[in-house]
N, C-alpha and C positions, 0 to 999 in steps of 0.2 A: 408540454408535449415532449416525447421520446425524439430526439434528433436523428436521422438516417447516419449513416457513418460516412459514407463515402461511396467515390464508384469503384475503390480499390477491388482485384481481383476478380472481376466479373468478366474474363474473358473477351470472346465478340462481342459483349455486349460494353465493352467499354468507352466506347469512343461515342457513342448517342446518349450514354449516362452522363460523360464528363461534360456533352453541349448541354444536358439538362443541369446539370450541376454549377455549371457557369451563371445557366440564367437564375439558380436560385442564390449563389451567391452575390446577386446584388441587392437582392433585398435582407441579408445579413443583417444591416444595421438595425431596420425596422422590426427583427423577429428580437434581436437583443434588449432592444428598446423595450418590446412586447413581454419579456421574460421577466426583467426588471417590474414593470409593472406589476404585472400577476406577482411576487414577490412582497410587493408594499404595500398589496391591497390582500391578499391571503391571508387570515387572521392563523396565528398559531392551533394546535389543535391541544386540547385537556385529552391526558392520559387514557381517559375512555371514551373518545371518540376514534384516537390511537387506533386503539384496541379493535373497534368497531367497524372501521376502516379496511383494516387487515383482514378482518374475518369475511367484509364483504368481496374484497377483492379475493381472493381464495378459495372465494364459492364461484369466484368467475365474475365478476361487476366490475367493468371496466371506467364506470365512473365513478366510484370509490378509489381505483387505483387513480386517478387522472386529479383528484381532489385530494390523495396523499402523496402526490409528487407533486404537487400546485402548492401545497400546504410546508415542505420542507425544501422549496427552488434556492430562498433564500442562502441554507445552506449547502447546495452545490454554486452557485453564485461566489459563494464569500471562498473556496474552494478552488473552483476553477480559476478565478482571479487570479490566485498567485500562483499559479502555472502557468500563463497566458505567457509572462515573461521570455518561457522558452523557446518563443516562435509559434509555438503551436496558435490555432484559430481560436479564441472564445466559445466559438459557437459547437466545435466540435469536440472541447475539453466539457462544455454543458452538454451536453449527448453523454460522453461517458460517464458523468455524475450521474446525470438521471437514471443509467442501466446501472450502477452503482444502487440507486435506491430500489430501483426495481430487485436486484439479488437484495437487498436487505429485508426486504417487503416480503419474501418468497421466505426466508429464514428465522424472520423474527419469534422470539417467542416471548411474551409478557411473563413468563416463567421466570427471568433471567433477571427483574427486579430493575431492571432500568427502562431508563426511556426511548421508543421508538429512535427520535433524536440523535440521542448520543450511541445509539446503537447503529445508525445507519453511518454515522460520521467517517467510521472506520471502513465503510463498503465503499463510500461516493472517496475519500481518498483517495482509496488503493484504486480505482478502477482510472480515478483521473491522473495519478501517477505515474502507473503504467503505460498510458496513453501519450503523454506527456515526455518522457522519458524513451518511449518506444520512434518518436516522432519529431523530437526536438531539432532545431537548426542549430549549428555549431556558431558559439558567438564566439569573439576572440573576449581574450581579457582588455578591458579599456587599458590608455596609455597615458588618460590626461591627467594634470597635478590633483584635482578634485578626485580623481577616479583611483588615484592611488592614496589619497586620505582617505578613502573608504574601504580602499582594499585593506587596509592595514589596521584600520578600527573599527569596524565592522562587527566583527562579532563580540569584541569586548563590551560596544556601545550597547547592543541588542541587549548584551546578560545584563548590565549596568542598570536600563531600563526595566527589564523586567524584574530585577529584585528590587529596586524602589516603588515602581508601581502595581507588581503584584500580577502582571499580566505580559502578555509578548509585546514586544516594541510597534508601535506603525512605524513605516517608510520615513512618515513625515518628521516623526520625533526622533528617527535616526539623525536626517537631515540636517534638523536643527542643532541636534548636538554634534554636529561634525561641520558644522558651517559651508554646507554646499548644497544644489540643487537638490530635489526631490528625484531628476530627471537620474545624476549620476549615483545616486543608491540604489534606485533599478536595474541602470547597466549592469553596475556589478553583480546583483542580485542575480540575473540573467546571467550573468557571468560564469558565476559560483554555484550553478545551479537551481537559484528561487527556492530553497529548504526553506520555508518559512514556517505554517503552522498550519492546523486542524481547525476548523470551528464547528462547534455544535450548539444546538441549542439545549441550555437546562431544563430541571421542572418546574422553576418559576416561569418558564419561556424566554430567559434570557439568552443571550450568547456568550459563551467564552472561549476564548482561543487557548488551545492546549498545543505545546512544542511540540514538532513532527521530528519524532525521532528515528525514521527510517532511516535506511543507511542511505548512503548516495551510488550513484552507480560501480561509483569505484569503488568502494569496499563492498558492494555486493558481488563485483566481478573478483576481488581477491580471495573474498569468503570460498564464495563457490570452489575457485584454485585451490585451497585451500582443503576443500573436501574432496573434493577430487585425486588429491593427492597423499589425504589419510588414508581413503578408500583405497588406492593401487598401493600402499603399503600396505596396510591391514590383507586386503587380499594375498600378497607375497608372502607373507609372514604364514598366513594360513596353508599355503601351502607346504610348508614345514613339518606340516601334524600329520599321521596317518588320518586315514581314511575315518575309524572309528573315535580319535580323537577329535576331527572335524565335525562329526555326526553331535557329539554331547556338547562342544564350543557353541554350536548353532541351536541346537535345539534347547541348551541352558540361557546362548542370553543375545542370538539372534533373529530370533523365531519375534512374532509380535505376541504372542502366549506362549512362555516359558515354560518348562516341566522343570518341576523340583527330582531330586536324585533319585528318590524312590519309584516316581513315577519310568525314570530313563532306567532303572535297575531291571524294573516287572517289563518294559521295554522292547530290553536288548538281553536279558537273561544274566543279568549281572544281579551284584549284591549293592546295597547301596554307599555302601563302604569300599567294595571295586571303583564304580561311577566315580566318589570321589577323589580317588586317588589317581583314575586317568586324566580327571579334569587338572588336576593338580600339576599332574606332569605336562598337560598339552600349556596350561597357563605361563610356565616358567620356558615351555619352547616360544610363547610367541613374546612374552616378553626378551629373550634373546634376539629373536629374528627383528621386530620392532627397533630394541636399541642400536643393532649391526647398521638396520637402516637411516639412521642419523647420527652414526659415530664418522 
């Protein structure tokens, strides 16, 4: 089943949402328990049922869709898991997988030579990421003698395991090779984020965990800065150009369909040997204005 999200944002109606919301989060435990199940008892599905699936649900067959998100729970399960760490609810990071498979289900194309599976993996992430991420509780960093042997071997342990074994670390074999609880590799985990891994299913129908190489919030917040700050120079530097030298800078290679110089020549009534000799000159104005702006 599709998980409601919450009573967030519903205005006057919020306060007899959030009593209903109360009374369904005590049965939390028994819908998780429920999910799980469906999960161990859902046989995987052969590429052409896959297939089959999708086409019904897309004519409108809402139990095709309910038996392709029944059929791949598992993997928003092994998903939302290692997000859970961040505070966030189980039940609410499994809500966002599942609209995760649903946009995968709406997009898919058997065209694309892969599997449903490993196709959706990349939707029910990002959608639990974001959510994750969007929602998380601020943990501190632990302070205890185990919590700083983790902190410090942590990701060396994880790379260690996974070139000897071929696959990403569990918790547990972290654990053990760092000789502390299960409990204090979490914390940190929850710490540092919980970056852990992807899992999808093969087309033998197995599962393998693939490294989750999104950035983390922080270098997605410097990235951004970062463009942001190309963009208000580029912009500056642009304004350097006349007006017709601006017109052929954009329309040669800001435009999302570029015109070649013959095309900007029949245009703007120029020769195509003009075009390039104003591009020429606007080129060497902005690389001036550009370097002034970082010297």
């Amino acid at each position: 089943m599709i998980l409601a999200r919450g009573p967030g944002a519903l205005g006057k109606w919020a306060g007899p949402v959030r009593a209903l919301w109360a009374v369904m989060k005590r049965h939390t435990h028994d819908r998780l328990a429920r999910y799980r199940q469906i999960a161990r008892e859902t046989p995987l599905l052969r590429a052409d049922e896959e297939r089959e699936l999708i086409e019904q649900f897309r004519a409108g067959s809402n139990v095709a869709l309910q038996h392709l998100l029944d059929a791949h729970l598992r993997l928003v399960l092994s998903v939302a898991k290692r997000y859970a760490c961040q505070g966030t609810s189980m039940e609410d990071l499994i809500s966002e997988g599942n609209l995760g498979l649903l946009e995968a289900a709406r997009r898919f194309s058997s065209d694309r030579g892969t599997r449903f599976g490993t196709y959706a993996a990349w939707w029910v992430r990002s959608h639990v990421r974001r959510f994750a991420f969007a929602n998380r509780r601020i943990v501190g960093t632990p302070s205890t003698r185990n919590a700083r042997r983790v902190i410090s071997g942590l990701r060396k342990t994880q790379r260690l395991i996974a070139q000897r074994e071929g696959r990403c670390a569990a918790r547990t074999e972290v654990a053990e090779a760092l000789g502390v609880p299960e409990e204090d590799v979490a914390l940190v985990e929850a710490a540092l984020g919980c970056r852990d891994s992807v899992v999808g299913p093969l087309d033998d129908g197995t599962i393998r965990e693939l490294p989750d190489k999104a950035p983390t919030p922080e270098q997605l917040t410097a990235a951004l800065e970062l463009r942001d700050y190309q963009r208000a120079q580029v912009k500056t530097a642009l304004e350097a150009l006349s007006e017709r030298e601006r017109e052929i800078v954009r329309r040669r290679y800001l435009c999302e369909d570029t015109e070649t110089l013959a095309i900007l020549g029949e245009s703007l009534g120029l020769s195509r040997e003009r075009v390039r000799q104003i591009e020429k000159r606007a080129q060497m104005k902005l690389r001036s204005a550009l370097l002034s702006c970082v010297a």
